[in-house]
C-alpha positions in Angstrom: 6.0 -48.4 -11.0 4.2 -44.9 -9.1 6.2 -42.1 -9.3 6.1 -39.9 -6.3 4.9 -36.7 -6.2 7.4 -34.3 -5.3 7.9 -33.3 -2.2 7.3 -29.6 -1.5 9.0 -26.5 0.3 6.5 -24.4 0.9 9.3 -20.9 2.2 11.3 -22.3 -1.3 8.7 -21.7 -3.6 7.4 -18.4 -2.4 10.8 -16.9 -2.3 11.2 -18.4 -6.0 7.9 -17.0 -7.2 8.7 -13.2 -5.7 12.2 -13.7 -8.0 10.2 -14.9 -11.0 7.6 -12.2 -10.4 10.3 -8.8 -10.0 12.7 -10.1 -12.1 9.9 -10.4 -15.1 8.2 -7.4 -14.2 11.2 -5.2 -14.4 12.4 -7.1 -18.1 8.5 -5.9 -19.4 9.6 -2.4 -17.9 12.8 -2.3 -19.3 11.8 -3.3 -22.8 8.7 -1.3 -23.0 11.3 1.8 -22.0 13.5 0.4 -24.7 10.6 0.8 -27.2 9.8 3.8 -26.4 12.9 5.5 -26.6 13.2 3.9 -30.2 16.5 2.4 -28.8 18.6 -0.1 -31.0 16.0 -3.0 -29.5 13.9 -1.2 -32.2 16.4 -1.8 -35.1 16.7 -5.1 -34.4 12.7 -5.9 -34.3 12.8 -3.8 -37.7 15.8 -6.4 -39.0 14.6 -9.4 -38.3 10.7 -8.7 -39.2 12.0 -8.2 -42.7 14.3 -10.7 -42.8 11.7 -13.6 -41.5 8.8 -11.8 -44.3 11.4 -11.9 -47.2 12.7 -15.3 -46.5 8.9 -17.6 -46.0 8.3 -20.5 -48.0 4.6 -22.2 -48.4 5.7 -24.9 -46.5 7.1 -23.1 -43.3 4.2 -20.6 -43.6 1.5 -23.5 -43.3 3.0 -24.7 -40.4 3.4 -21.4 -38.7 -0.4 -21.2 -38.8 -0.6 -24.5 -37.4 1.5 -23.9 -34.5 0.3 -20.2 -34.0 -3.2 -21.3 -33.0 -1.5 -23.3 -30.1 -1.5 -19.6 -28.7 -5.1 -18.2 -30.5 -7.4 -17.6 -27.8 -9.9 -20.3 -29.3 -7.2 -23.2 -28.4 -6.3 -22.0 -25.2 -9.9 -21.2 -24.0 -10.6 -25.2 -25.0 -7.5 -26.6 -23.3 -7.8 -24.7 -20.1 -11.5 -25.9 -19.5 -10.7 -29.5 -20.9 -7.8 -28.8 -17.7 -10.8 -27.6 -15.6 -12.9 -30.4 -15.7 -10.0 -32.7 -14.8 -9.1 -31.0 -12.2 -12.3 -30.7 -11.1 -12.8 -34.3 -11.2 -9.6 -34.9 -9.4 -11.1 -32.6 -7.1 -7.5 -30.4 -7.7 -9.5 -26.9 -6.6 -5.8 -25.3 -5.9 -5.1 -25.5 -9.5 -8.5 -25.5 -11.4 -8.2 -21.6 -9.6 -4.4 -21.5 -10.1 -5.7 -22.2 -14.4 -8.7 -20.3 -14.7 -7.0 -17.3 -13.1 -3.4 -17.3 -14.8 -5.0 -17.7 -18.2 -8.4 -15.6 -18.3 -6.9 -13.1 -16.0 -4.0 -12.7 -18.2 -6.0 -12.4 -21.5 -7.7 -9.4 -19.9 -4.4 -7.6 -18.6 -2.7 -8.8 -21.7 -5.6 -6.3 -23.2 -5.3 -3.8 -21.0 -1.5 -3.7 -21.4 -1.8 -3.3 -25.1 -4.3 -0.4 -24.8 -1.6 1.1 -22.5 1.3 0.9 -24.8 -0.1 1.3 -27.9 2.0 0.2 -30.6 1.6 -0.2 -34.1 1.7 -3.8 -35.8 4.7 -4.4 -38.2 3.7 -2.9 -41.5 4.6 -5.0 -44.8 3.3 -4.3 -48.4 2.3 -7.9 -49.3 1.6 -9.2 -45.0 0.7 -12.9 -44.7 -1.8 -11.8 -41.9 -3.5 -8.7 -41.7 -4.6 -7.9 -38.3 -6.7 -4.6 -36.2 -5.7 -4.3 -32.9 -1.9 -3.3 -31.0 0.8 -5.3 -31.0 3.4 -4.9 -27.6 2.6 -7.4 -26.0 1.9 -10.6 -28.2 -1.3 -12.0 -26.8 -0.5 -15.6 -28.4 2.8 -15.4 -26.8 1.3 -14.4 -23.5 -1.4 -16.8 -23.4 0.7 -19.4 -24.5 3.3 -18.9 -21.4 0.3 -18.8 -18.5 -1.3 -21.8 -19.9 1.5 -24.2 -20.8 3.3 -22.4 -17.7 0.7 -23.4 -15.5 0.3 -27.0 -17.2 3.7 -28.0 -16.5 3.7 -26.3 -13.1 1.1 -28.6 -11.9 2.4 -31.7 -13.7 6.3 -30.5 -11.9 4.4 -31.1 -8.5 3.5 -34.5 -9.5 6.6 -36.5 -10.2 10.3 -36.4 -8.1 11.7 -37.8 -11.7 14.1 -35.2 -12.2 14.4 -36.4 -15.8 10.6 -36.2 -16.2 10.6 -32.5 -14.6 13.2 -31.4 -17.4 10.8 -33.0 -20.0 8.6 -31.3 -18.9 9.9 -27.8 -18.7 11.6 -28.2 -21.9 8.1 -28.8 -23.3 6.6 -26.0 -22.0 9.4 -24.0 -23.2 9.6 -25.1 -26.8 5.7 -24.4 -26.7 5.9 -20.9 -25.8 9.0 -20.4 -28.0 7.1 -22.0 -31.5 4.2 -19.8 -30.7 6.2 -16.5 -30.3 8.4 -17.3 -33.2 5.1 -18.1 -35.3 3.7 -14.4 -34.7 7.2 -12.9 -35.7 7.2 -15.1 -38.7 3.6 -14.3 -39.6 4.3 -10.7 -39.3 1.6 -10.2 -37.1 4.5 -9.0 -34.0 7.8 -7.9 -33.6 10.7 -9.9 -31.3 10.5 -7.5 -28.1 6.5 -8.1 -28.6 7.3 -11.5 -28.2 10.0 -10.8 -25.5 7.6 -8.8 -23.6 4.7 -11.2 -23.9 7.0 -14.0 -22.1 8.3 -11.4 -19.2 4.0 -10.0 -18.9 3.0 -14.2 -18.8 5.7 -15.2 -16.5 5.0 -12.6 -14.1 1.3 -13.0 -13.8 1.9 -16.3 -13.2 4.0 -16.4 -10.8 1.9 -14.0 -9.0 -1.4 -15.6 -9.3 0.6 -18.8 -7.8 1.9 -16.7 -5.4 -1.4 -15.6 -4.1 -3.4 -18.8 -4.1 -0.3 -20.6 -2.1 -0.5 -17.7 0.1 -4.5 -17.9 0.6 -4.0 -22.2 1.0 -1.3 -21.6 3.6 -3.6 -19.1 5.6 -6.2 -21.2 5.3 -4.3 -24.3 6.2 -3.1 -22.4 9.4 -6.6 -21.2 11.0 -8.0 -25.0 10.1 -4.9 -26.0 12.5 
């Protein structure tokens, strides 16, 4: 049996992608403030990076390197033009923009936000990576949320199956999650990098979402 797609409320949806978009925008505010000020958020990045370093096994670390690269910029270049060309063929222009947007315009603010901020990568004597480069926010993390985000927006529009639309969240989510807890594991980020990657990822977004439906409703409109 077909499952139908969903059916959509257009005044729903905006209203719940301006929430998404302030509400994320002022946690990255609140927990770059929060690093700055060297507030206990600080302590607690501090506690747990060296409790994740001084507690790896061989095991857990090769399959934190597996799971990392779900968010490396390699991986998610490849899955969001494998996405492209099938939306392309499906003739889905709404969301081939909606993709290529969300992720390539999020890797470059992603850079431009670390630039901005400027902080230094945790620091540890014997690292299992060693990398150049900021660290607030995670760009795995980031990239991970706008391209799994966008994934199972699109695939949410397709089915009325509320038991398939909680599958599919709760993929996205456990995605997102095993790549942020992979670059805190790795050493490569601390947990309000991480933190701040998912607020910077879920408000882009939500914005570029935003704007296309706004652009397809004018557009809709003047054809009318």
């Amino acid at each position: 049996m077909t499952t139908r797609p969903a059916t959509t409320v257009p005044g729903l949806q905006l209203i719940a992608g301006i929430i998404v978009f302030a509400t994320m925008t002022l946690t990255l505010w609140q927990i770059s403030e929060r690093i700055g000020d060297r507030e206990p958020l600080t302590i607690t990045d501090a506690r747990l990076g060296s409790w994740l370093h001084t507690h790896h096994t061989p095991r857990m670390t090769t399959a934190m390197f597996a799971i990392t690269a779900l968010g490396s910029t390699l991986v998610v270049s490849s899955i969001a033009v494998a996405f492209g060309i099938y939306f392309i063929t499906r003739r889905r222009f709404y969301w081939l923009t909606a993709l290529m947007s969300s992720v390539f315009g999020g890797m470059l603010l992603n850079r431009l936000l670390k630039y901005a901020f400027h902080r230094p990568r945790p620091f540890f004597d014997d690292p299992l990576l060693t990398l150049t480069g900021y660290s607030f926010p995670s760009g795995h993390t980031m990239m991970a949320t706008v391209l799994y985000g966008v994934v199972a927006a699109y695939f949410f529009t397709t089915t009325s199956d509320w038991w398939r639309r909680g599958l599919i969240a709760l993929s996205a989510f456990l995605l997102i999650t095993l790549v942020g807890f992979s670059r805190m594991y790795l050493g490569a980020h601390y947990f309000s990098d991480v933190l701040g990657a998912m607020a910077e990822g879920l408000a882009w977004l939500s914005l570029c979402l935003i704007g296309l439906h706004g652009v397809k409703d004018w557009t809709k409109r003047k054809a009318d």
